[in-house]
SERO-4910 file (N, C-alpha, C, O; in steps of 0.05 Angstrom, whole numbers):
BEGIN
 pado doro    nc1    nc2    nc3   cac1   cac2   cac3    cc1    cc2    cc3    oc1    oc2    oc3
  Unk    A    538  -1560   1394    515  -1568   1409    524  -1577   1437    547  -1584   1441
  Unk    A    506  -1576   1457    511  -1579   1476    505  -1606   1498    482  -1606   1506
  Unk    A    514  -1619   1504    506  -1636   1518    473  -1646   1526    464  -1645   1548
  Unk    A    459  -1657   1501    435  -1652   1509    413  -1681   1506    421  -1693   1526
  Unk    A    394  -1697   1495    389  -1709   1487    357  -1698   1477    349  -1675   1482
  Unk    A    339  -1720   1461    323  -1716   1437    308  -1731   1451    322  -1750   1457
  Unk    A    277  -1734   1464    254  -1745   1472    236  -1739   1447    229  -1717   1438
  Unk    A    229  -1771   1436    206  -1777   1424    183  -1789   1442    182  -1812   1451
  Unk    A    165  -1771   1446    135  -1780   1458    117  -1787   1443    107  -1770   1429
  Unk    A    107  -1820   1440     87  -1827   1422     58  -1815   1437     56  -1814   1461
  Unk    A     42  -1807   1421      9  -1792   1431     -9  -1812   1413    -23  -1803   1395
  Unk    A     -8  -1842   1419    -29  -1853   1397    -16  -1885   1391      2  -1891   1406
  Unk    A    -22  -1901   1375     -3  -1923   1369      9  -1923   1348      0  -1920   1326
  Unk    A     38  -1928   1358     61  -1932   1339     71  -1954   1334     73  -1966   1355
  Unk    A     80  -1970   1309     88  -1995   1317    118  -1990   1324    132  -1977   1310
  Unk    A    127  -2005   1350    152  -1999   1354    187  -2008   1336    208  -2008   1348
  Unk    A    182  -2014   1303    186  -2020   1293    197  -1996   1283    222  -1993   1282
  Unk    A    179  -1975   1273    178  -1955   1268    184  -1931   1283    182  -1910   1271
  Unk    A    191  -1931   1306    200  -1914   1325    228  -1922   1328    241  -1901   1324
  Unk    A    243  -1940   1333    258  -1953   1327    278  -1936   1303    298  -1923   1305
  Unk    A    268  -1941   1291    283  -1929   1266    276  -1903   1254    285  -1894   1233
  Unk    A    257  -1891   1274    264  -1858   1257    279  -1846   1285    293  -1826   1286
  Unk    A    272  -1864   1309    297  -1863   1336    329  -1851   1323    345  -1832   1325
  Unk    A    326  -1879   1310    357  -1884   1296    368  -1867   1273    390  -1861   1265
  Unk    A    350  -1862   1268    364  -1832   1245    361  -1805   1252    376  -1788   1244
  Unk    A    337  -1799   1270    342  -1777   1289    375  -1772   1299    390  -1753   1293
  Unk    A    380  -1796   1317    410  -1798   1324    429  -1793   1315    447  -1779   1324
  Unk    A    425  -1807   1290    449  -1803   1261    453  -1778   1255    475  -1768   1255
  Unk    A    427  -1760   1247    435  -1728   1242    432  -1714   1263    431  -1690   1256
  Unk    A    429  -1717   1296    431  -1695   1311    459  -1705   1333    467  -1690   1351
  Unk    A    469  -1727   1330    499  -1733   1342    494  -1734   1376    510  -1727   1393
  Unk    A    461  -1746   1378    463  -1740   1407    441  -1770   1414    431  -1786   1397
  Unk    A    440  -1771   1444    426  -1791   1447    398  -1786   1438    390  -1764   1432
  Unk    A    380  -1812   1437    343  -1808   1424    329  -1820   1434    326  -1841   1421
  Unk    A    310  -1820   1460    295  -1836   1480    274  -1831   1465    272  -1811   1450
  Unk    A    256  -1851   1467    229  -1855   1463    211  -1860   1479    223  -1877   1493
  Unk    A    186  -1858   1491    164  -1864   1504    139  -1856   1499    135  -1840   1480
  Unk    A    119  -1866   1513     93  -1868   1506     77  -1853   1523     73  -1860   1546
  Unk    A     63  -1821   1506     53  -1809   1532     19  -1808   1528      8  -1814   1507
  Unk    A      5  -1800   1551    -24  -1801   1551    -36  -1778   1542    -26  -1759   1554
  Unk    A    -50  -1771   1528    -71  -1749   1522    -91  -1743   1516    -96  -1744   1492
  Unk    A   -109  -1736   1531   -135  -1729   1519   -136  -1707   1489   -132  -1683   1488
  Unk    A   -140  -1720   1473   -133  -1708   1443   -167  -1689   1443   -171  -1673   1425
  Unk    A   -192  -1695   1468   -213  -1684   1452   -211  -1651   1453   -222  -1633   1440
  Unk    A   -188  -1652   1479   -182  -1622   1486   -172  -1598   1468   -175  -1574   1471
  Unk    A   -159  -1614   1448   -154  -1603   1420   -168  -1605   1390   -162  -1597   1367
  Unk    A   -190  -1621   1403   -203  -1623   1364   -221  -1595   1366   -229  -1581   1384
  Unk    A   -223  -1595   1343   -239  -1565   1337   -256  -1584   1312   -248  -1595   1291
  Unk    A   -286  -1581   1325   -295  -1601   1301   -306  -1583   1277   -314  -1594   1256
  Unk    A   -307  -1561   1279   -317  -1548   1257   -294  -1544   1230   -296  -1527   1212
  Unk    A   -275  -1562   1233   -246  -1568   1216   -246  -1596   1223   -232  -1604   1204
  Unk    A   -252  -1616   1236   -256  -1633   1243   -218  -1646   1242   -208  -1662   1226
  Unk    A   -208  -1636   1257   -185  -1631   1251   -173  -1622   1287   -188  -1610   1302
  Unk    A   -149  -1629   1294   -137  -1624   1321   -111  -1599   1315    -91  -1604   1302
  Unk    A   -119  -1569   1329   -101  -1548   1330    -75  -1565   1338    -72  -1586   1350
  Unk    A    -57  -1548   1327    -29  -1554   1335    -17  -1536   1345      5  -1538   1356
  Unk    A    -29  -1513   1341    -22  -1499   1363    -25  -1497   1393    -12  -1484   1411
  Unk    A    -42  -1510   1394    -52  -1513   1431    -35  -1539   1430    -15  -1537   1444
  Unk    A    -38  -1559   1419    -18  -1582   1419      8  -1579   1436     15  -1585   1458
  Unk    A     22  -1563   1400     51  -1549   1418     58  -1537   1446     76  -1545   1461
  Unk    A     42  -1520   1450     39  -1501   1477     32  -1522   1499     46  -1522   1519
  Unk    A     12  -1539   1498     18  -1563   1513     43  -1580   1521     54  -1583   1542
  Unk    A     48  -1590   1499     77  -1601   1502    101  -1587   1514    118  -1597   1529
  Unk    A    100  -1562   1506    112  -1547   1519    112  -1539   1550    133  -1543   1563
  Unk    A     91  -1530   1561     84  -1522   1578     70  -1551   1600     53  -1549   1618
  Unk    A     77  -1563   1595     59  -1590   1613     75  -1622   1610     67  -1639   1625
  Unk    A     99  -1628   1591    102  -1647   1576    134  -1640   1575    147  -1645   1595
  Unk    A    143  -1632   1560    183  -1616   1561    190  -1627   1584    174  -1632   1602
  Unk    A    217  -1631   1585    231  -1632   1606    255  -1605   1597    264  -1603   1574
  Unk    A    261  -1589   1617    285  -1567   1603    303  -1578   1592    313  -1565   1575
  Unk    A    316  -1606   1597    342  -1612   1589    336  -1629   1570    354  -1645   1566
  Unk    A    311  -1632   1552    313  -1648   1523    301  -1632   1504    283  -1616   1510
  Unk    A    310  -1634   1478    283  -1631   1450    270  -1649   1463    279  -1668   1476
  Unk    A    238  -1639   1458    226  -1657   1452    194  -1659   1434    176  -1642   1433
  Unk    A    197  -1680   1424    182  -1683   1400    158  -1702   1394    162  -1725   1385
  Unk    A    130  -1691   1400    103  -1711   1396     97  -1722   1379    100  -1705   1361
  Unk    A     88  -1742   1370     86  -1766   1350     58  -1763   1353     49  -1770   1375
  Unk    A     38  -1753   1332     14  -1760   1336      9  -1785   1303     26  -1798   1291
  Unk    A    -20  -1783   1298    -32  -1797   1276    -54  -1783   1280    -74  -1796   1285
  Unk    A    -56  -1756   1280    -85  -1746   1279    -82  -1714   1265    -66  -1696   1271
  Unk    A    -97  -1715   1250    -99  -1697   1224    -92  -1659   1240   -111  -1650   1253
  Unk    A    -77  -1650   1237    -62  -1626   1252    -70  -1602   1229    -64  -1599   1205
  Unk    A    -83  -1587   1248    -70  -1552   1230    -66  -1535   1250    -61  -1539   1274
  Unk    A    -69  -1509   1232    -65  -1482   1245    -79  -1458   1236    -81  -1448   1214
  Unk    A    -88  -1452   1256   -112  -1427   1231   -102  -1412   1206   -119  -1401   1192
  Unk    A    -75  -1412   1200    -78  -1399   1178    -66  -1418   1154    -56  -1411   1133
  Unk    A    -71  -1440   1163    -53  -1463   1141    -89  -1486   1149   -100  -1486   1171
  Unk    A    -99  -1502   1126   -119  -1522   1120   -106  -1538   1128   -124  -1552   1137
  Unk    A    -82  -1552   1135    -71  -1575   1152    -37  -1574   1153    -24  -1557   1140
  Unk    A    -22  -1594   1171      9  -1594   1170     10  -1619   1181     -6  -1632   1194
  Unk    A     40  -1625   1171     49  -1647   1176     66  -1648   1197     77  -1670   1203
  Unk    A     71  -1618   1216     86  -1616   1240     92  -1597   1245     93  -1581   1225
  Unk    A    100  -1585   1271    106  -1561   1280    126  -1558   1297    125  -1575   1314
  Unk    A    148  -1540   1299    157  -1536   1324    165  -1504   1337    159  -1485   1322
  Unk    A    174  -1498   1353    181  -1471   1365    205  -1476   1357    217  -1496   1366
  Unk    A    220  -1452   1332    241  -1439   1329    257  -1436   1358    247  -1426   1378
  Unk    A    286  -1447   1358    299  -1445   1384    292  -1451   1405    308  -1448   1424
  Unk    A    256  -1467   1413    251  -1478   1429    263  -1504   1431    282  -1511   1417
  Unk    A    249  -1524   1456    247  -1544   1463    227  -1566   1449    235  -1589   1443
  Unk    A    205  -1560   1444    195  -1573   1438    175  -1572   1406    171  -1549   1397
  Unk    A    166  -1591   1394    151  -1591   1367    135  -1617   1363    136  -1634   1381
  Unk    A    123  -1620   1346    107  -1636   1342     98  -1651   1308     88  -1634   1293
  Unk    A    100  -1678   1297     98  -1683   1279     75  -1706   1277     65  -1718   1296
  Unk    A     64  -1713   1243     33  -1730   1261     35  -1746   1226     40  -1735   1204
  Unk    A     32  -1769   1230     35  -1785   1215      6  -1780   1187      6  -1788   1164
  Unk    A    -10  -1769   1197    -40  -1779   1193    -32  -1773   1153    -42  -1788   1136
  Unk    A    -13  -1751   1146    -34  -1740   1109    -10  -1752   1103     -4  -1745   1080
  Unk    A      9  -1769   1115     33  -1769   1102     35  -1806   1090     55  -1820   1084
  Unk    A      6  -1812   1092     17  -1847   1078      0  -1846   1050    -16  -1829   1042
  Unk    A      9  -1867   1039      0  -1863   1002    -41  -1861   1009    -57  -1846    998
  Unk    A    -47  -1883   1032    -74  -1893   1017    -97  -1855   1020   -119  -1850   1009
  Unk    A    -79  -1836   1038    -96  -1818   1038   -102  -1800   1014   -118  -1782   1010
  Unk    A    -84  -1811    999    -85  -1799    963    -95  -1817    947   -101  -1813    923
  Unk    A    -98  -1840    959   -114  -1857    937    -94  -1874    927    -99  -1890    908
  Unk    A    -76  -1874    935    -54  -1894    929    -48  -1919    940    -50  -1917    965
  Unk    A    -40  -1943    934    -31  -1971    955    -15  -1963    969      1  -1945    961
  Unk    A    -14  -1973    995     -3  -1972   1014     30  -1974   1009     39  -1988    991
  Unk    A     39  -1964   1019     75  -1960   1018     91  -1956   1053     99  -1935   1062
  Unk    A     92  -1980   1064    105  -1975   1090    137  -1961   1083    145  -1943   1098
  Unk    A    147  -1966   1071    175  -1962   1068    168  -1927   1054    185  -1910   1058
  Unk    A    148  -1921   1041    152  -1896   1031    139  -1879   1066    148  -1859   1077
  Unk    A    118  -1895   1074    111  -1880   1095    136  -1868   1118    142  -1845   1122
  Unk    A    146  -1890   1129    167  -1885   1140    182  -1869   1141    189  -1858   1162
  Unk    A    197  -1861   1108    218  -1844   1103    204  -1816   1114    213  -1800   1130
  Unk    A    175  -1815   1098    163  -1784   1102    166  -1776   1133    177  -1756   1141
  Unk    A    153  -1797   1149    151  -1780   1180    190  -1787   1187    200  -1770   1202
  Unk    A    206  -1806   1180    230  -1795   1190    235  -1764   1179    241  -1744   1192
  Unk    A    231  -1766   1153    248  -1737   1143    229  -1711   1164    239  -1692   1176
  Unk    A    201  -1716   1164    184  -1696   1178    196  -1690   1212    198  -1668   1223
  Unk    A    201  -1709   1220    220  -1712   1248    239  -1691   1255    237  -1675   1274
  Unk    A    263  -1695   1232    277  -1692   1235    278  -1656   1228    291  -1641   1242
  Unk    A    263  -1649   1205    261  -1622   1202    245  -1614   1225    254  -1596   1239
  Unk    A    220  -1627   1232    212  -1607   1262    234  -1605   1285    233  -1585   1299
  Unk    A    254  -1624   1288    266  -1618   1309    295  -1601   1307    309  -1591   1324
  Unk    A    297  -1603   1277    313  -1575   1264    308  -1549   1263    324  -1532   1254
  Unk    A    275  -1540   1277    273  -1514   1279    279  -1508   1310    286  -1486   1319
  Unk    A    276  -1537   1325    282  -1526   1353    314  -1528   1359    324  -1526   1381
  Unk    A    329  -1534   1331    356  -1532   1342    355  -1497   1332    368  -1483   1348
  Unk    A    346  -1487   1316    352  -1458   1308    351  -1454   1277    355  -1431   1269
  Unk    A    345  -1480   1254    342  -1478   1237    326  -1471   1222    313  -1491   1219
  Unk    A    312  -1448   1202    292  -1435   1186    296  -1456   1163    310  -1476   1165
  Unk    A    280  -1449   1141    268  -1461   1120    295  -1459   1100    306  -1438   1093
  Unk    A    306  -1491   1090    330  -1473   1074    320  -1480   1043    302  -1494   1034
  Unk    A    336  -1467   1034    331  -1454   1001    342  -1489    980    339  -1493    956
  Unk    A    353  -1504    998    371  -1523    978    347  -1542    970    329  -1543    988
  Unk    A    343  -1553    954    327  -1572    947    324  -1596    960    302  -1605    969
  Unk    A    350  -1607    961    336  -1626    979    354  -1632   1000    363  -1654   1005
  Unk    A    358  -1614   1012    356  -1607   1048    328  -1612   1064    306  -1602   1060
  Unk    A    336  -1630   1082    309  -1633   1105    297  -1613   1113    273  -1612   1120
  Unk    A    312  -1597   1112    301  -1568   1114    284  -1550   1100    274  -1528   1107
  Unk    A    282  -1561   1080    267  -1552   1059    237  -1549   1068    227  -1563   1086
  Unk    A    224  -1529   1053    190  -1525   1072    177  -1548   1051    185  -1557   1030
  Unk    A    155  -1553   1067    142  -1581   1056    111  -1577   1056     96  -1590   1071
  Unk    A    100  -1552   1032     66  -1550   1037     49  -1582   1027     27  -1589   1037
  Unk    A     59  -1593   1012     49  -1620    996     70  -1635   1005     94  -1630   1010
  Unk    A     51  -1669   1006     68  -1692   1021     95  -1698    993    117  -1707    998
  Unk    A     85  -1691    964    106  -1694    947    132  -1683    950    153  -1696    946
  Unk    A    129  -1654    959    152  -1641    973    171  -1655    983    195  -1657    975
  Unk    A    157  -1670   1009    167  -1680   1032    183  -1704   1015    206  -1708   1023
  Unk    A    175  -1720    995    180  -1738    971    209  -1727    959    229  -1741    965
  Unk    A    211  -1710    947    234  -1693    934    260  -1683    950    280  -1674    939
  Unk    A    258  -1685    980    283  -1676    990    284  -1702    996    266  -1717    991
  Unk    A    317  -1710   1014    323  -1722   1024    323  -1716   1057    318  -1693   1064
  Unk    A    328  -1741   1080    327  -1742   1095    350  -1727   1119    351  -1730   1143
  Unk    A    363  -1714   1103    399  -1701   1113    395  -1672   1114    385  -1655   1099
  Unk    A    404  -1672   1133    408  -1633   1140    432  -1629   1120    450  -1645   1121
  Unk    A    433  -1603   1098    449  -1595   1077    477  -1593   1095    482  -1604   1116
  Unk    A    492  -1579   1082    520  -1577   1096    518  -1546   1110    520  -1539   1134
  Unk    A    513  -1531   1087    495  -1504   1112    485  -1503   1130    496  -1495   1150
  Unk    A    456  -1513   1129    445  -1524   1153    475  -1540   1172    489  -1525   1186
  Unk    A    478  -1556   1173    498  -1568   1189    516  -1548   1204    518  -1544   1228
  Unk    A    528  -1537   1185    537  -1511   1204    527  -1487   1210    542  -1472   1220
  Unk    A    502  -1479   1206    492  -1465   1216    483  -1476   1246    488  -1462   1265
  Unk    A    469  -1502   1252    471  -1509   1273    495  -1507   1293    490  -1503   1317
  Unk    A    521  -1509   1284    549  -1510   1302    546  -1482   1313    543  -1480   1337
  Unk    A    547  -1458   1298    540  -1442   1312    537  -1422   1337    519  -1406   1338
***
């Protein structure tokens, strides 16, 4: 890898508690520095209310195109319910070998299943979700190991069953 660093842009409120520490494990598996800040957006520019739901594809291409700096990943923090026309919702996106992606807290805490609240389970989900979106903008596809971060994640249980670590493949497939 190359001399580069990792921009987290919050789009919404985060407690900084929590930024903080998926900051800090971003770091841990990409061996590089992890800035954080807080950016502005008009989110109505992306709701599509007939899904009642915000594209992530115009999202991305935003961030991209309006938001990136060339010399970082960088990665949007929403809390607002994300799809893509051919997927009913996601928990994040990014451009393969790009710069930039996007991850959104909103389907990933217990009470949206009907479950008690779990900060500590919430947490782990959007770190592990983090860290795989910003694994596709290092060059990484969907890997086959179970519980590699990399692993594809259609259900938040998924996201439950891997762990938070890029596999050892993955790892060198990134070196690369």
């Amino acid at each position: 890898m190359n001399q580069q660093h990792i921009t987290l842009i919050s789009f919404g409120y985060f407690r900084k508690d929590l930024l903080e520490v998926v900051a800090g494990e971003v770091k841990n598996q990409y061996s590089m520095p992890v800035f954080f800040r807080e950016g502005h957006l008009d989110l109505s520019d992306f709701y599509d209310p007939a899904r009642r739901q915000y594209n992530g594809n115009m999202l991305l291409k935003h961030l991209n195109t309006e938001i990136a700096s060339d010399h970082a990943k960088t990665l949007g923090l929403f809390s607002v319910d994300l799809f893509i026309p051919i997927l009913t919702y996601i928990f994040g996106q990014a451009a393969l070998n790009g710069r930039t992606g996007i991850a959104s807290l909103y389907r990933l805490s217990n009470e949206r299943y009907g479950m008690d609240p779990d900060d500590k389970l919430l947490l782990e989900r959007f770190t592990k979700e983090v860290i795989h979106e910003l694994g596709h903008t290092f060059g990484l596809v969907h890997c086959s190991i179970p519980s590699c971060v990399m692993r594809s994640s259609t259900y938040v249980e998924d996201i439950d069953q891997k762990e938070q670590n890029l596999c050892l493949h993955c790892r060198e497939a990134m070196v690369k």
